[in-house]
C-alpha positions as CSV (number, residue, x, y, z in Angstrom):
1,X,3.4,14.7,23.6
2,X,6.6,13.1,22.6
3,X,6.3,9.7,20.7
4,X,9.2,7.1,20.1
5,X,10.6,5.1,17.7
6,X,9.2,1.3,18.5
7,X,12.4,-1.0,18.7
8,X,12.6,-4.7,19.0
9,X,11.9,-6.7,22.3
10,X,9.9,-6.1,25.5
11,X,11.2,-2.9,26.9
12,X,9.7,-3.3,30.4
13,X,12.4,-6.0,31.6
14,X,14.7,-3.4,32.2
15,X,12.2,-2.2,35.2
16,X,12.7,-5.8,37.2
17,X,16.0,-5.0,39.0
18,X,14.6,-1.2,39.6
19,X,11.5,-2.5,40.8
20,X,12.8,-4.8,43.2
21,X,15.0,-2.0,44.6
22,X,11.8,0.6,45.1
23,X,9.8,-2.5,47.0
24,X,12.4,-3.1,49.0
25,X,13.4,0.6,49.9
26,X,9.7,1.0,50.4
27,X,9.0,-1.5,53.1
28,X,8.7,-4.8,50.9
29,X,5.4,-3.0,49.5
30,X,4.0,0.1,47.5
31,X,1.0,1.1,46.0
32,X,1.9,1.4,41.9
33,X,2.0,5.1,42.1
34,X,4.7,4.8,45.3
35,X,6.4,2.4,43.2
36,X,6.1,4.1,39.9
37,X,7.5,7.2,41.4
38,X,10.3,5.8,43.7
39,X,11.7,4.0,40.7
40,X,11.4,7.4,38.7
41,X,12.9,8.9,41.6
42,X,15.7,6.6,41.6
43,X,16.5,6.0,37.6
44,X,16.4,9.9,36.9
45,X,13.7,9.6,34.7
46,X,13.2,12.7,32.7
47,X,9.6,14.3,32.5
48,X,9.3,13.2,28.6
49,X,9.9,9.8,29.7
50,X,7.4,9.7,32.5
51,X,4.6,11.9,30.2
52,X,5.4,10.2,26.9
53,X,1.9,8.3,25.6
54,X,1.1,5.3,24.3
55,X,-1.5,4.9,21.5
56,X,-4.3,4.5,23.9
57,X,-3.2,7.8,25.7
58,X,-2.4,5.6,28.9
59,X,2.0,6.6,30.0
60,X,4.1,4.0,28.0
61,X,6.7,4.5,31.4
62,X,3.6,3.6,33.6
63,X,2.8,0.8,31.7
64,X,5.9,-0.6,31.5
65,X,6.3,-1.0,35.2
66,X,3.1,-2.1,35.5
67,X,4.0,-5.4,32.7
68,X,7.5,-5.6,35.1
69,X,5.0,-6.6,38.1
70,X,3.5,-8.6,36.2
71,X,6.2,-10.8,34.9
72,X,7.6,-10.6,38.3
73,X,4.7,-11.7,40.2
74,X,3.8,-14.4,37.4
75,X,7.7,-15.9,37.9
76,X,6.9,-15.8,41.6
77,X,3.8,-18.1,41.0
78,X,1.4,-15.7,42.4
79,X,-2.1,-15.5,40.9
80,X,-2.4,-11.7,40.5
């Protein structure tokens, strides 16, 4: 299991414009594993990337998207 280097800043901003693009080429909705894959799909996202771990064990890749939703849906003023 391949671990990084930590740098500095939030890394999962560079999934907003990405995810926006799987939504929409999915129909304006996806389930996260739809979206998880269309965006790996789309980015050429190497295997190591998609399988590297976090500390917890949980995909870093994974979770990253998952905080980009966030963000996104928190700008949008959504509750979830």
């Amino acid at each position: 299991m391949a671990k990084s280097t930590k740098t500095e800043g939030a890394q999962f901003v560079r999934y907003f414009g990405p995810l926006l693009d799987a939504l929409r080429s999915l129909g304006g909705s996806g389930t996260p594993d739809e979206v998880v894959a269309r965006i790996a799909k789309d980015l050429d996202i190497s295997d190591e990337v998609q399988n590297e771990l976090l500390d917890s064990g949980g995909s870093r890749y994974k979770n990253q998207v998952a905080w980009a939703r966030k963000y996104l849906v928190w700008e949008h003023g959504c509750p979830n």
